[in-house]
N, C-alpha and C positions, 0 to 999 in steps of 0.2 A: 741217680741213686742206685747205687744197688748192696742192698745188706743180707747181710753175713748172718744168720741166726743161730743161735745153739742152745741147746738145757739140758745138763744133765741132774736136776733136783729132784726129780724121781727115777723110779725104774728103767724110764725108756729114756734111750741114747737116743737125739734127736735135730736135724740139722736141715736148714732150709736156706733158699735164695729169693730174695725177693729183689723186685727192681723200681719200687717207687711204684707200680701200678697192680703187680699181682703177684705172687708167686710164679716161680720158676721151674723151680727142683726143688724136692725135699726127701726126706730120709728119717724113719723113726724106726728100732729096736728095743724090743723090751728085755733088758737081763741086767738087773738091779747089783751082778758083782762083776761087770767087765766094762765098766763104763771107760776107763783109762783105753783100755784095748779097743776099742768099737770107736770111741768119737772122732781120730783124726783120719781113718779109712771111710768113714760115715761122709766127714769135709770133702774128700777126695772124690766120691763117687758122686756128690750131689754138683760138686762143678764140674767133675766130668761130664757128667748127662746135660749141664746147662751147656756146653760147650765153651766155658771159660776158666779163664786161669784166676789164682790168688789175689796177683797182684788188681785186678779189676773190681774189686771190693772198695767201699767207698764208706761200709758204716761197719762195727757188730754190733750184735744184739744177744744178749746173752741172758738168761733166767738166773736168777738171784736168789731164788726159793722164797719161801721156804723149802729144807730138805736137812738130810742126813749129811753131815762134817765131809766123811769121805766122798759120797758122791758128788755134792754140789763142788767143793774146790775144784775138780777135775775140769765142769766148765766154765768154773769163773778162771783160773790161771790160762784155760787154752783162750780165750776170747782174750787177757790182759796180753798174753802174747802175741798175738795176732794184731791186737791195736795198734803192740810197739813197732811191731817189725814191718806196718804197712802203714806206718802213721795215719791211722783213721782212731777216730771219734768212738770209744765202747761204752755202750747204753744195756741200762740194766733194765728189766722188767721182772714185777713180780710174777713167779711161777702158776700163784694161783689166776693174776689175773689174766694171762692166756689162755687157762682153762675156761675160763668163765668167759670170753671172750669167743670160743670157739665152740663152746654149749648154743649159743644164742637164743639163750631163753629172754621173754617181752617182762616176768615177773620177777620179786625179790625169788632168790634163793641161795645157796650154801655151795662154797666150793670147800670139797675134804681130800686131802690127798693122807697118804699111809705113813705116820711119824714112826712107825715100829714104838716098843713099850707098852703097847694098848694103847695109844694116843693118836691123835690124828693132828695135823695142821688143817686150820679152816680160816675162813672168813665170810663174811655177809655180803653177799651184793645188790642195789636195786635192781641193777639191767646187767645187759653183759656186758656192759662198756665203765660201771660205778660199782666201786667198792664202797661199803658202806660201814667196817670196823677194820682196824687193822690185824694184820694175818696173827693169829693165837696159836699153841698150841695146848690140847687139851687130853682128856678121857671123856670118850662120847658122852657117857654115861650123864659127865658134869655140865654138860652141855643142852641137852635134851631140851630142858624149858626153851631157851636160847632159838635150838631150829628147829620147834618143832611147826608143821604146819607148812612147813616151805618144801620147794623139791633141792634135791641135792646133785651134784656133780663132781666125780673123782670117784680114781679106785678107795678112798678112805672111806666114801661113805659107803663103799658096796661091803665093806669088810664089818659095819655094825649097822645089819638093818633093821634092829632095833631103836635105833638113834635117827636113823635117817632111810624111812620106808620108803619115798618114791626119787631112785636115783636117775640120772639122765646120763647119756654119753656126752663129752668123751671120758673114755678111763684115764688116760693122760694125756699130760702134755704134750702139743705138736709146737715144734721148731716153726712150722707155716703158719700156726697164732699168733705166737710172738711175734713174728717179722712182721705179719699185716698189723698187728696192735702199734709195732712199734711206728711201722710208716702212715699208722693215720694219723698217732699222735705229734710225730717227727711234721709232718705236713702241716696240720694244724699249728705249730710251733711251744708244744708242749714240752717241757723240759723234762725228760727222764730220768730217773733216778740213777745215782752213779752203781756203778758196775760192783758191788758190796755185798757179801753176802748174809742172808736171815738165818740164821741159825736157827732164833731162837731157845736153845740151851745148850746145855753143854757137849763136848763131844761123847760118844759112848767109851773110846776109850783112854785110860787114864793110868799116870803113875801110880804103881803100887806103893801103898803108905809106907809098908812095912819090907821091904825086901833087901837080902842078902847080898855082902860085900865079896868077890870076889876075888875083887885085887888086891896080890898081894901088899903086904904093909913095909 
């Protein structure tokens, strides 16, 4: 085995090699407007350092989001690419639950990562291996009864700590969660969600209702 990981559903460009037993290489930058430009230099340098080539890839694994329209498609299209062109198998994991995966907290608590709008995408988890609601997005505010009393993880909850006082690292997501998430659950024989992305609402940007005809008639 060896998988291919990538996410870009938040801020940090992110890309990892795992081989069925540990991680190999990995690679995370945070700049929430160059995700396009950073991710397939990000592939390149993490199997540079492993000492392998593309074609040596046997899975991807790629984050699903929840996230922002324009960032997450960048790594869901680069991972569908990658499937075709090396005929392997592309596995989605949800965003949050790497994060949560790679907190390794023993109690319930809260993964929040930054929706922009004043909203945050969250979910509940028992452990860090069980999700326990499916990924929301919300206004902390509307939120509050929901987590309060639990500890939180993601850059969302560090942005209302009013909503969520006791935060934990990581700030985001690492490429090298997901790959181990995905090869315990691959091992195990868990079937992972396909390669799709959570949106959850609509994109931020949209045809204007009302706009001017310029071509001529």
């Amino acid at each position: 085995m060896l998988l291919l990981a990538l996410d870009t559903a938040t801020p940090a460009v992110t890309v990892a090699l795992h081989d069925g037993e540990a991680v190999i290489a990995s690679s995370s930058q945070v700049d929430a407007r160059r995700h396009g430009e950073l991710l397939l230099p990000a592939v390149d340098r993490v199997l540079a350092d492993a000492g392998l080539k593309l074609d040596a890839v046997t899975g991807i694994v790629v984050g699903i989001g929840p996230g922002p329209y324009t960032g997450l498609r960048v790594g869901l299209m680069t991972a569908d690419t990658f499937g075709l062109a090396l005929g392997v198998p592309v596995h989605g994991v949800c965003t949050l639950d790497g994060l949560a995966y790679a907190a390794d907290l023993a109690g319930p608590f809260v993964v929040a990562t930054d929706a922009r709008r004043k909203e945050v995408y969250w979910a509940r988890y028992a452990d860090s291996r069980t999700r326990v609601t499916d990924p929301a997005v919300d206004r902390p505010a509307d939120i509050a009864g929901r987590v309060a009393g639990v500890p939180a993880v993601g850059a969302g909850a560090l942005l209302y700590p009013d909503t969520f006082p006791a935060v934990h690292e990581p700030e985001h997501v690492s490429a090298a969660a997901l790959a181990s998430l995905a090869a315990e659950r691959l091992a195990a024989g868990v079937e992972l969600p396909a390669p799709r992305p959570l949106y959850l609402r609509r994109p931020d940007a949209q045809v204007p209702k009302n706009y001017k005809v310029v071509t001529p008639k």
